[in-house]
ROVOVEX-193493 format. One line per field, with one value per residue: y, z, x of N, C-alpha, C in turn; residue in one letter; residue number from 1. Coordinates in steps of 0.02 Angstrom, whole numbers, plus 32768, in hexadecimal, padded with zeros to 4 digits. Each point is the difference from the previous one (the first is absolute). Layout:
// residues N
n.Y <- [Y  ...]
n.Z <- [Z  ...]
n.X <- [X  ...]
ca.Y <- [Y  ...]
ca.Z <- [Z  ...]
ca.X <- [X  ...]
c.Y <- [Y  ...]
c.Z <- [Z  ...]
c.X <- [X  ...]
res <- [a  ...]
n <- [NUM  ...]
// end
This chain:
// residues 279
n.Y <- [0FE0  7FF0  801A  7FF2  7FD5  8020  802F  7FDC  7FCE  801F  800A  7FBE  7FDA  8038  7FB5  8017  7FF2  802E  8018  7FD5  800B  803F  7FD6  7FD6  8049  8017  7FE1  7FDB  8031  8017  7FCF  8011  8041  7FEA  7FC7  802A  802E  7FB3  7FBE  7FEE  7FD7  7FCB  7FE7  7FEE  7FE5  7FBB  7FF3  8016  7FD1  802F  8010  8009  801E  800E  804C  8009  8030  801D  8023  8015  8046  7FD1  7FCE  7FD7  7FC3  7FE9  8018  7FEE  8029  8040  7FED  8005  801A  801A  7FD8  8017  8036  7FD3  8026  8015  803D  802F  8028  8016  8010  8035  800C  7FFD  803B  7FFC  8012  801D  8027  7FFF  8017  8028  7FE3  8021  8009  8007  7FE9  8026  8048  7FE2  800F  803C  8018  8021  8016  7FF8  801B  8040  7FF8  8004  800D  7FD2  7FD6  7FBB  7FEC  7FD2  7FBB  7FBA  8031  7FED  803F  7FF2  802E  8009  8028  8027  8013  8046  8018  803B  8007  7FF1  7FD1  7FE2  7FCB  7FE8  7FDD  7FD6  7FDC  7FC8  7FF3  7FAF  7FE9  8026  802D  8021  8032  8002  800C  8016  802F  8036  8015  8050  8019  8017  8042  8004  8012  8037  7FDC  800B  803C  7FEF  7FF1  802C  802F  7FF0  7FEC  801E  8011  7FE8  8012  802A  8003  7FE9  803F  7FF9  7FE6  7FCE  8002  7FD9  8040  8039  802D  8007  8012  8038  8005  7FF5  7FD4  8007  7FC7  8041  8023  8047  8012  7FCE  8003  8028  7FDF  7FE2  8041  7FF8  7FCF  7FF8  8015  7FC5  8011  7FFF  8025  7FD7  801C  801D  7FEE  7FCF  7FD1  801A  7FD6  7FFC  8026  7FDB  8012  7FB1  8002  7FB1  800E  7FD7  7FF8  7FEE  7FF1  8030  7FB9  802E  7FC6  8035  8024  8022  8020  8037  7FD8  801E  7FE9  803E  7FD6  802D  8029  7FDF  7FD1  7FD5  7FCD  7FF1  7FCB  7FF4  7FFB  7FD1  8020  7FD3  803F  801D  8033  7FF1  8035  8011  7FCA  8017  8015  7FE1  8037  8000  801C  8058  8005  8028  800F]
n.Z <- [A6F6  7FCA  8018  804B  7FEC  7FC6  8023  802B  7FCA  7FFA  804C  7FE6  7FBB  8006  802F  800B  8035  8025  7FBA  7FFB  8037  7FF9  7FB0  8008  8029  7FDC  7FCA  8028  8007  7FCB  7FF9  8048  7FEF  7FB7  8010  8012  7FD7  7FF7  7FEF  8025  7FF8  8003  8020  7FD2  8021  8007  7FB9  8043  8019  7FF8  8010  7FC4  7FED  7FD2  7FFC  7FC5  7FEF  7FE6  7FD8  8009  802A  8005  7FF7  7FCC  800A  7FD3  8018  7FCE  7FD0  800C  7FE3  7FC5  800E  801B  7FD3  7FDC  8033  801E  8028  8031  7FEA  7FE1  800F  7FD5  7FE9  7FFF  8036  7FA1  7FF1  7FD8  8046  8027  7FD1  7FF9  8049  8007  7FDC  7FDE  802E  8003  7FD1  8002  8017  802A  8012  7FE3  8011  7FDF  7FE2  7FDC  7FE9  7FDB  8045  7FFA  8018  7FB6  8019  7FEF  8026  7FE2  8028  8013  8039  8017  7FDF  8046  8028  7FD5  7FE3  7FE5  801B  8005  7FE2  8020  7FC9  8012  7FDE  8030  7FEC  8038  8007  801E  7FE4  7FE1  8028  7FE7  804A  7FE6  8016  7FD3  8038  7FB9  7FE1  7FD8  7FF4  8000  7FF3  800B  7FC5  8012  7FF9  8028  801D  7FEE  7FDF  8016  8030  7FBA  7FE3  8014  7FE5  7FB8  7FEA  802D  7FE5  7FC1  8010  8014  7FAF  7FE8  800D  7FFD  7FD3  8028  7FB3  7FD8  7FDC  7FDC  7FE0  7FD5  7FAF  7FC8  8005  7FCB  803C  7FF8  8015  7FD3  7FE1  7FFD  7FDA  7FCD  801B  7FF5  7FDE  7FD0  7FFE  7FE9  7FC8  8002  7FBB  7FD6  7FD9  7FE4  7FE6  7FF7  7FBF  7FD4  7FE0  7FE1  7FDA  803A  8035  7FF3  8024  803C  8001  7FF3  805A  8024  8055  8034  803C  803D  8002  7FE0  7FD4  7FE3  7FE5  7FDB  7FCA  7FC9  7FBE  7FE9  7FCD  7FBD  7FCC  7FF9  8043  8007  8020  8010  8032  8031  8021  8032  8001  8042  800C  8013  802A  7FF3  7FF5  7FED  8032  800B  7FF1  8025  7FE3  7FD9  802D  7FC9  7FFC  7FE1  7FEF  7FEC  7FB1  800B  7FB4]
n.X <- [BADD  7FF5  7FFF  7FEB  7FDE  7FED  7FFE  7FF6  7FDA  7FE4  7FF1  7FDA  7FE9  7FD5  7FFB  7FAE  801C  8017  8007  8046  8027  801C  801C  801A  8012  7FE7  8001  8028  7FF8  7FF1  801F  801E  7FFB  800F  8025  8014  7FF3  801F  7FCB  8039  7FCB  803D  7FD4  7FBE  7FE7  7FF9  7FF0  7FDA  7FE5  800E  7FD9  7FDE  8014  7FE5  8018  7FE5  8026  7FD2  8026  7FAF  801B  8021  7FB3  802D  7FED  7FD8  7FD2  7FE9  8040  7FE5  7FD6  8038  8036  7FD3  7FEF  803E  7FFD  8029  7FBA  8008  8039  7FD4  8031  7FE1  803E  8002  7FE2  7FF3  7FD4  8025  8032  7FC9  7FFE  801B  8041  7FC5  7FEF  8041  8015  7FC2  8015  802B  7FFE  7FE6  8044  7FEF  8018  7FDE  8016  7FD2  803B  7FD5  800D  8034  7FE8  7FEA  7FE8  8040  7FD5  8015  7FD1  802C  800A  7FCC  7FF4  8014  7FCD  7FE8  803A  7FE3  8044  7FE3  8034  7FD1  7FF5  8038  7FD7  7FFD  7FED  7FFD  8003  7FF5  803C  7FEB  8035  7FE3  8022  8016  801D  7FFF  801D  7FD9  801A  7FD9  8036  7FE4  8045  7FF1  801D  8059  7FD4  8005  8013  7FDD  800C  8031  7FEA  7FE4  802F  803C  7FC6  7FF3  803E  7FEC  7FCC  801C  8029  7FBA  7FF4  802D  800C  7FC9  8008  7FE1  7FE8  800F  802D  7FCD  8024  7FDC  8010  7FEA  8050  8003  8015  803D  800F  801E  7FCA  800C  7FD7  8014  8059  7FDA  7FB7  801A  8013  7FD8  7FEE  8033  7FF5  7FF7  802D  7FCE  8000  8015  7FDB  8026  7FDE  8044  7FBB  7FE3  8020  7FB4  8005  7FDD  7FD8  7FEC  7FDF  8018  7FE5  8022  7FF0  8036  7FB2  8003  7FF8  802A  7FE0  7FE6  803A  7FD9  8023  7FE5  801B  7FF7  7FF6  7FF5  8013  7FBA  802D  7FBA  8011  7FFB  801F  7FD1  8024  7FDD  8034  7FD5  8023  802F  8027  7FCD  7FF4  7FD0  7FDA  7FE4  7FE3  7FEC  7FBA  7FE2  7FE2  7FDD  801A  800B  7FE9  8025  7FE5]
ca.Y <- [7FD0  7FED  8056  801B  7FB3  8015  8047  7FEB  7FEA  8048  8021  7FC6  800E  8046  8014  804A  7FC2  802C  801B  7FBA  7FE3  800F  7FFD  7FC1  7FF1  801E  7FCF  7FCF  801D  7FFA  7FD2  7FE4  801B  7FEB  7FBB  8000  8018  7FE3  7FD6  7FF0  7FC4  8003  7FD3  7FFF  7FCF  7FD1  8002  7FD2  7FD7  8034  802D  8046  8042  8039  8042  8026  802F  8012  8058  7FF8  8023  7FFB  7FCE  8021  7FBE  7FE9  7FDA  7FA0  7FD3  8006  7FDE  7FAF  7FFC  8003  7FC5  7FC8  800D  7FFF  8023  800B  804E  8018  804C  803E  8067  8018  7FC9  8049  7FEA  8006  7FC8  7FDB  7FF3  7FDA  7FB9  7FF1  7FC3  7FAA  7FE4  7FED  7F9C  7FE7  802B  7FFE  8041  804A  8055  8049  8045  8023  8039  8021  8034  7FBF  7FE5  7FD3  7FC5  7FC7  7FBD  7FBB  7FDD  7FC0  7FEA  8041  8035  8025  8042  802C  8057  8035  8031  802E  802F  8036  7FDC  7FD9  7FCD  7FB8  7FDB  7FDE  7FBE  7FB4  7FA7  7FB9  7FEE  7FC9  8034  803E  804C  8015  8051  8019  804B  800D  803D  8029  8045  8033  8009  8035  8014  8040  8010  8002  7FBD  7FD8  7FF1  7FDB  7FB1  7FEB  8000  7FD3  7FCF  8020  7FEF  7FCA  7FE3  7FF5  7FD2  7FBB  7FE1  7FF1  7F93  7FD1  7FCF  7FFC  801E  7FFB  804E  8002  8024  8017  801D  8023  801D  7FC9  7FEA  8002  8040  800D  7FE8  7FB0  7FEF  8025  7FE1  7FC0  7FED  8037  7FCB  7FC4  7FE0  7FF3  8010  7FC6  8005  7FF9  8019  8037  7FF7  8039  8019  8057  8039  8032  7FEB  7FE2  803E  7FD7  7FCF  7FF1  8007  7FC0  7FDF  7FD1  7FB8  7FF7  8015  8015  7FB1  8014  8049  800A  803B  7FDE  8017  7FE7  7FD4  803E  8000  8032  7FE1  800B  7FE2  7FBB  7FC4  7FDC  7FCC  800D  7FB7  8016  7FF0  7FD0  800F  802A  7FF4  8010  8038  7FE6  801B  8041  7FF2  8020  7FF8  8009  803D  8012  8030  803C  800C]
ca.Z <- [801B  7FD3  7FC5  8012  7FEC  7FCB  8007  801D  7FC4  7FC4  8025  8006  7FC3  8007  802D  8018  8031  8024  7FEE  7FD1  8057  8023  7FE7  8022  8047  7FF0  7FD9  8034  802A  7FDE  7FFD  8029  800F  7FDE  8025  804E  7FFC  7FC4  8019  801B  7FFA  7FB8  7FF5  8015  8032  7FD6  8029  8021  7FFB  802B  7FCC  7FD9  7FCF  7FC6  7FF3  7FCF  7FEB  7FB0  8007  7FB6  7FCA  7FD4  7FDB  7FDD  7FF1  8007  8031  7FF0  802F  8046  8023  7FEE  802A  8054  8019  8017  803E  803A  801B  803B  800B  7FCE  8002  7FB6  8017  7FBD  7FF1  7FF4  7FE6  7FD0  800D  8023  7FB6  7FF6  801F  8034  8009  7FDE  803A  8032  7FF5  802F  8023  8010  803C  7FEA  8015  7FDD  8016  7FB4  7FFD  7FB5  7FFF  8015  8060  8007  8007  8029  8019  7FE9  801E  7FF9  8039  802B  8033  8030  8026  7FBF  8017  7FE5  800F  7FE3  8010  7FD9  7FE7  7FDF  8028  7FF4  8013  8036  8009  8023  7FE1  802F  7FED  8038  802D  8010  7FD8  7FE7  7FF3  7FBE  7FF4  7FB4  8002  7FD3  8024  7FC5  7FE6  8017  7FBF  802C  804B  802C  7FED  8036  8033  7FF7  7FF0  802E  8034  7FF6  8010  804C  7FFE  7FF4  803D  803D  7FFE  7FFA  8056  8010  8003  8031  7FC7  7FD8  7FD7  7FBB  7FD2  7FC6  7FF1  7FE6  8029  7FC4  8005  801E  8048  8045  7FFD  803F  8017  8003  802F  8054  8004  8025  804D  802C  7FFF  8011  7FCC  7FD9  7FAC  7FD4  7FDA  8002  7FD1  7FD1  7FAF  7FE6  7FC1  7FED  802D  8022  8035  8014  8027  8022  801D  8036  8040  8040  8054  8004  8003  7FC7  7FDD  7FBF  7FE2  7FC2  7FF3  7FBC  7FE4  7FCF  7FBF  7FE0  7FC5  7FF7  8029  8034  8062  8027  803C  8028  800A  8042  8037  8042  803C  804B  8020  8050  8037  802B  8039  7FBD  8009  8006  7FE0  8009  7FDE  7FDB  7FCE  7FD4  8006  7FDC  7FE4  7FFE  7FE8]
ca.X <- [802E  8005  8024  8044  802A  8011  801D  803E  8015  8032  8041  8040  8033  8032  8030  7FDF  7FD2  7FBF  7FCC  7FE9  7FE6  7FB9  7FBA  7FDD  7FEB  7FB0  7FF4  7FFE  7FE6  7FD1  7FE0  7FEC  7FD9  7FB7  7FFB  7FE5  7FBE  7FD4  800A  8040  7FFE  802F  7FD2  7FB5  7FE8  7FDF  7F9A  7FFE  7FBF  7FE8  7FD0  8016  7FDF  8018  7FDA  7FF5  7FF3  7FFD  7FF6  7FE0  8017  8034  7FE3  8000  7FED  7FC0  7FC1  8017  8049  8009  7FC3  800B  802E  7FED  7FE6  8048  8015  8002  8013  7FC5  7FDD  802C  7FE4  7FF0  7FED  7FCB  7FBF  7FDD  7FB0  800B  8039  7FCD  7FCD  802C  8001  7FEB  7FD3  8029  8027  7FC7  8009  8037  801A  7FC4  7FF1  801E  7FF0  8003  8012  8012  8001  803A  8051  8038  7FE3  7FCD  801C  7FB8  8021  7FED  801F  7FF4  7FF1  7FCF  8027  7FDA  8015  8028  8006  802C  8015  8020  8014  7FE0  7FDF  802B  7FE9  8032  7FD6  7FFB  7FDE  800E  7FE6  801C  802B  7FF9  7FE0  8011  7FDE  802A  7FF8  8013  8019  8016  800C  8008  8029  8012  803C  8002  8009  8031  8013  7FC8  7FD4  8010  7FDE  7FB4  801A  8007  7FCC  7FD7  8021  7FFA  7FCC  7FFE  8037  7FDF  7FBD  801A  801B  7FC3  7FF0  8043  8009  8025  7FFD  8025  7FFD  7FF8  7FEA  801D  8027  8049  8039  8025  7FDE  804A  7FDC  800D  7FBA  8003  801A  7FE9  7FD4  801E  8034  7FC2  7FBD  8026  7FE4  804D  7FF1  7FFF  801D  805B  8022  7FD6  7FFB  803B  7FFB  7FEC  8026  7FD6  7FF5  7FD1  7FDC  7FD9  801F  7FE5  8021  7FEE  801D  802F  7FF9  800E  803C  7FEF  801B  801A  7FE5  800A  7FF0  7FC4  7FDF  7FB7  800E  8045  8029  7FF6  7FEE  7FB7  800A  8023  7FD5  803E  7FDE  800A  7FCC  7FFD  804F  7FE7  802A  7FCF  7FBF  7FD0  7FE1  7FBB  7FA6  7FC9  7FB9  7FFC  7FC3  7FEF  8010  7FCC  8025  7FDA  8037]
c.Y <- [7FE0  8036  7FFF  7FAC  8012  8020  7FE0  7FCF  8033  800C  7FC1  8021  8050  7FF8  8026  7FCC  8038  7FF7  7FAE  7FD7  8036  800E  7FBE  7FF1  8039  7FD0  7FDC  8028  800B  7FB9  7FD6  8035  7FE7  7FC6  8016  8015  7FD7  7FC4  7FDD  7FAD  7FED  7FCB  8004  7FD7  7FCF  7FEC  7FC2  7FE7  8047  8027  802E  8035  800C  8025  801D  804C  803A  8045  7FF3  803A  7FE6  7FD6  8022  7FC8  800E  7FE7  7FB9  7FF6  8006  7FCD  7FA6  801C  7FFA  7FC3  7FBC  800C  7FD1  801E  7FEF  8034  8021  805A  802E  804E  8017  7FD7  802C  7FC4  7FDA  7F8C  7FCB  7FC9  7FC3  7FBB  8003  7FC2  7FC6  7FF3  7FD4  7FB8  7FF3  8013  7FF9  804C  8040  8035  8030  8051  8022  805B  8012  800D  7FC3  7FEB  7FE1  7FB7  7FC8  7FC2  7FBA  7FDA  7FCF  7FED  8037  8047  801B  8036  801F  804C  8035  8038  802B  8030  8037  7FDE  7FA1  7FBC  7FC2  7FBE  7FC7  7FB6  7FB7  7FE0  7FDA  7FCA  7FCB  801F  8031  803F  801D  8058  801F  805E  801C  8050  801D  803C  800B  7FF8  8035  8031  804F  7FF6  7FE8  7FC4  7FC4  7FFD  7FFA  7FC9  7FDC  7FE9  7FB9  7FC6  7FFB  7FDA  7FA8  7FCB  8000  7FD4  7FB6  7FFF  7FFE  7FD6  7FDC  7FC0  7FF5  8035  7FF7  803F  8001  803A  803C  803D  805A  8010  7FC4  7FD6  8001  804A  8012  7FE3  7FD2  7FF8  8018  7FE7  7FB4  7FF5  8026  7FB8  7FC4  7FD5  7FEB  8004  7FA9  8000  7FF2  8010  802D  7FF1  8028  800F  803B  803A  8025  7FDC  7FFC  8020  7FE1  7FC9  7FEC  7FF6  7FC1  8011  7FDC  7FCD  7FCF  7FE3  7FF7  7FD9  8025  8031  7FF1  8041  7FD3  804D  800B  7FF9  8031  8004  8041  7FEA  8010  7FF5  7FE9  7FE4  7FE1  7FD3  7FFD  7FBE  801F  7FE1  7FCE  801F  8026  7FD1  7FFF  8023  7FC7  800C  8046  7FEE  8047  800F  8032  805D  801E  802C  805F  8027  804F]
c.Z <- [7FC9  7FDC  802D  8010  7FC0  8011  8024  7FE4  7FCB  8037  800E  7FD9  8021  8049  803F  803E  802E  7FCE  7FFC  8041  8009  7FD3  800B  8041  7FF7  7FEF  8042  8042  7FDC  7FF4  803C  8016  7FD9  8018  8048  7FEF  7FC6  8035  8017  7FF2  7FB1  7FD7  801F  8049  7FE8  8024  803D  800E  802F  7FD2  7FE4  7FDF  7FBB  8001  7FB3  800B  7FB9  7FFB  7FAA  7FCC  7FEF  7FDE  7F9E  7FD3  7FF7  8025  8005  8024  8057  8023  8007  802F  804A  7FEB  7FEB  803B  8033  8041  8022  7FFC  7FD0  800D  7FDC  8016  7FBD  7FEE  7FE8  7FE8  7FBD  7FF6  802D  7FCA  7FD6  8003  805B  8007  7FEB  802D  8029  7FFC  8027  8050  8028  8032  7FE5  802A  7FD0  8015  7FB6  8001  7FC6  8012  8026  8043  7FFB  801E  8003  7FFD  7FFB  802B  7FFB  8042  802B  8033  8023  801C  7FCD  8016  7FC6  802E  7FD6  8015  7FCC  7FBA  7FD5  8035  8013  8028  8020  800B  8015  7FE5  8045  7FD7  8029  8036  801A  7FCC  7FD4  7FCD  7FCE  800B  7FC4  7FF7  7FAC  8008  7FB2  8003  8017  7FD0  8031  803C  802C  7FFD  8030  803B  7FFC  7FFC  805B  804C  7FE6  8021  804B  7FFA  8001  8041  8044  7FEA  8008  805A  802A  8006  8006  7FDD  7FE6  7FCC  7FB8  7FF2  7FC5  7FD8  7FD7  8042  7FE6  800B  7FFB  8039  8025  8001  8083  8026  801C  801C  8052  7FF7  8012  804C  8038  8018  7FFB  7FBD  7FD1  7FC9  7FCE  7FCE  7FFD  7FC5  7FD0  7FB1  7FE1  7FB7  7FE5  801B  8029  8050  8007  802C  8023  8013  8030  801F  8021  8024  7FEC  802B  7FC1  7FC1  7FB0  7FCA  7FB0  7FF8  7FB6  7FF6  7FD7  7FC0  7FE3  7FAC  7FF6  801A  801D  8040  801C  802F  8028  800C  8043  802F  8037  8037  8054  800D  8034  802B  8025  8029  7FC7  802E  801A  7FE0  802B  7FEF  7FC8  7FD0  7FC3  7FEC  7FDC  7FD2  7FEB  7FBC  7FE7]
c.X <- [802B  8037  8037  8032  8020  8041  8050  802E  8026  803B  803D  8044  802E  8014  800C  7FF4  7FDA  7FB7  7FC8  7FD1  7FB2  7FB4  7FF5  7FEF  7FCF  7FE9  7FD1  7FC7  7FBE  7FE0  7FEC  7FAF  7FCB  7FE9  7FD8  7FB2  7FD8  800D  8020  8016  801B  7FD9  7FC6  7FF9  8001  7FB3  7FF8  7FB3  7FC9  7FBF  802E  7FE1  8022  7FEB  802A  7FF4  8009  7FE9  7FEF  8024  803A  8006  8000  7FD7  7FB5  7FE3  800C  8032  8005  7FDD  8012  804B  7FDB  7FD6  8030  8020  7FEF  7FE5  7FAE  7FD0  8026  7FD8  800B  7FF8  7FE3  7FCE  7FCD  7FB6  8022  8013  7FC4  7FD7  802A  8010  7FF4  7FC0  8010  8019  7FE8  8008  8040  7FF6  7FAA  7FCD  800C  7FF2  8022  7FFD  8008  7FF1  802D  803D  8038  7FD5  7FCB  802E  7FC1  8037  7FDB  8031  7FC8  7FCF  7FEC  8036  7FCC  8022  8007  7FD4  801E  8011  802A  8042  800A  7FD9  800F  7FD2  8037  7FF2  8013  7FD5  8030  7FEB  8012  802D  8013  7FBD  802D  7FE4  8030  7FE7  8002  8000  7FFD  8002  801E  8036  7FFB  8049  8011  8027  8027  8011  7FBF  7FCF  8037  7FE0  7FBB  800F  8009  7FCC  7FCF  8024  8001  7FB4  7FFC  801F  7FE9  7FC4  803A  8022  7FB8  8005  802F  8002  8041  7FED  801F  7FEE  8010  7FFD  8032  8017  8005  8041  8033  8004  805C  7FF5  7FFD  7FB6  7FDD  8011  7FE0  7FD5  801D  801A  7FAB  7FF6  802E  8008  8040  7FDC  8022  8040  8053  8024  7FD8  8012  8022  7FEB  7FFE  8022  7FDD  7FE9  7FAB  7FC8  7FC5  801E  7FD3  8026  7FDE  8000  801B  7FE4  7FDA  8047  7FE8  8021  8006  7FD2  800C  7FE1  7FBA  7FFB  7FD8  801D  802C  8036  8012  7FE9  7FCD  8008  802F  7FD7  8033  7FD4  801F  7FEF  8028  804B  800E  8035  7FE2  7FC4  7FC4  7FD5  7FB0  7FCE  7FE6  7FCF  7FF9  7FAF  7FF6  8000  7FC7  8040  7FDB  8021  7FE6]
res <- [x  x  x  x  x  x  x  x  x  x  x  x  x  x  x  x  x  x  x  x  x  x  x  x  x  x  x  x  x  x  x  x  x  x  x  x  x  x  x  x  x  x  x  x  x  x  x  x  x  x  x  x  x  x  x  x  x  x  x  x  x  x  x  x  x  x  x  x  x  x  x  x  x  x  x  x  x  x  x  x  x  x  x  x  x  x  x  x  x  x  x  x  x  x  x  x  x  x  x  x  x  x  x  x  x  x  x  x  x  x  x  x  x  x  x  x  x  x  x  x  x  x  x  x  x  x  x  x  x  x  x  x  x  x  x  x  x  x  x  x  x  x  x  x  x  x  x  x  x  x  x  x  x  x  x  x  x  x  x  x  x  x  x  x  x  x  x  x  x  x  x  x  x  x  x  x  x  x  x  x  x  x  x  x  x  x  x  x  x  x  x  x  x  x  x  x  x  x  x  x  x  x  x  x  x  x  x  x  x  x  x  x  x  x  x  x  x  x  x  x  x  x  x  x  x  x  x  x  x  x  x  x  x  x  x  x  x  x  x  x  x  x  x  x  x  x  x  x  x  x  x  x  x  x  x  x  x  x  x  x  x  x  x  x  x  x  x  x  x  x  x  x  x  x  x  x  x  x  x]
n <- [1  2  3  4  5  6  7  8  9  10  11  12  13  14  15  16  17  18  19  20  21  22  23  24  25  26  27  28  29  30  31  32  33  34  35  36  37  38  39  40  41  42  43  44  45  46  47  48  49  50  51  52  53  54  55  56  57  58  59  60  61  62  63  64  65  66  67  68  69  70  71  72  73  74  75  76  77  78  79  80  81  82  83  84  85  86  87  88  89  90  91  92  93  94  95  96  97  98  99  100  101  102  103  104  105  106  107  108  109  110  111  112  113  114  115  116  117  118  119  120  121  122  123  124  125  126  127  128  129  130  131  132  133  134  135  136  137  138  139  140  141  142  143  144  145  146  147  148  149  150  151  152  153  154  155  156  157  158  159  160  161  162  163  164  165  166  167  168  169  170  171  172  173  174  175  176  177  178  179  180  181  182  183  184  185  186  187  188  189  190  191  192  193  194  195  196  197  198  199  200  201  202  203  204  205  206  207  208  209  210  211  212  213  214  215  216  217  218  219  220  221  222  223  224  225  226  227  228  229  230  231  232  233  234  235  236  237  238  239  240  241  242  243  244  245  246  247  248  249  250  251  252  253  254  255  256  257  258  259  260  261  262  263  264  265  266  267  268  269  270  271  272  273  274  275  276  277  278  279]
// end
């Protein structure tokens, strides 16, 4: 978008107006397409007296920081719930028991290969479930939020490295989108994507499950685009999103807080108990 704002700038001075008009009406079309598929709101919500949430999320492989620092950034966080992919034997040993002073509730899933995960939260998850598609686990569980419920989702998508890795992609994301249209909660989807969230995929999962993407902008430091994200319901509203670093100013995470919407009906309590995990 940017190149072709450039581009119609060079066609001023030479005078060129076709060439100079229709790179800024790419320009312009491109950017209404990235706006439409990123958070639309030009501004956060402002927080209202309503319960809320933070959800944290952190992809340990791209943790380039020491144990320590990681351990001293997720305990200056802000946050309710904070969810870890590459959750290896290695990363459990670690800072899986230092946490335990903040984060009172964990479920684990430690495994050598990217599809370990676990999840630390402030506040009891019930119904909790691993569902698979083909061997890729992705884990499921309900907080409470005030008295209402609120649908966690935490998913893992391989990267797509050919052709043929689209309709696996496309089928997990199929997977994921009947476990979150199940529940008549307030939702949240979480989790390393790999793809862009204006990626064709995303967009057909969003438009499956009714879900808005957090995110209203992308970190121009690097130019590199963003491959983890979180998704809402829209009775849901999403009061701030941040990238999250680590002392290198390499990208591990986000971080996004959520409160309940007063333009919406609010969803009814569900009875809820105590799940079992199978791993």
């Amino acid at each position: 978008m940017l190149g072709l704002v450039a581009l119609g700038l060079v066609f001023l001075p030479l005078r060129n107006r076709k060439l100079m008009f229709a790179s800024f009406t790419c320009a312009a079309i491109l950017c209404l397409f990235l706006k439409g598929a990123s958070n639309s709101n030009i501004v956060f919500p402002e927080v209202n007296n309503l319960p809320s949430l933070s959800i944290a999320h952190i992809n340990l492989g791209n943790v380039s920081d020491t144990y320590e620092s990681l351990i001293s950034t997720v305990k200056n966080m802000e946050t309710d719930i904070i969810s870890f992919q590459e959750f290896t034997p290695d990363w459990n040993f670690h800072i899986g028991s230092k946490l335990d002073s903040i984060f009172k509730y964990s479920e684990k899933n430690v495994r050598i290969d990217p599809f370990g995960m676990a999840v630390f939260s402030k506040t009891p998850i019930e119904q909790k479930e691993i569902f698979y598609h083909e061997e890729i686990p992705n884990f499921k569980g309900d907080v409470k939020l005030g008295d209402q419920i609120v649908n966690l989702v935490f998913s893992y998508v391989l990267p797509l490295l050919g052709t043929q890795d689209v309709a696996n992609t496309s089928e997990h994301l199929s997977v994921v989108a009947d476990e979150l249209n199940r529940s008549q909660s307030h939702k949240l989807s979480i989790g390393d994507f790999n793809m862009v969230y204006h990626a064709k995929e995303i967009m057909k999962f969003r438009s499956r499950t009714s879900l808005h993407n957090s995110r209203r902008e992308v970190p121009m430091g690097t130019l590199k685009m963003p491959y983890d994200h979180i998704f809402y319901s829209s009775d849901l509203e999403c009061t701030r999103f941040i990238e999250i670093n680590d002392s290198n100013n390499v990208h591990i995470g986000i971080l996004g807080s959520y409160q309940i919407s007063r333009e919406r009906d609010l969803p009814q309590k569900t009875g809820s108990s105590l799940g079992q995990l199978n791993f």
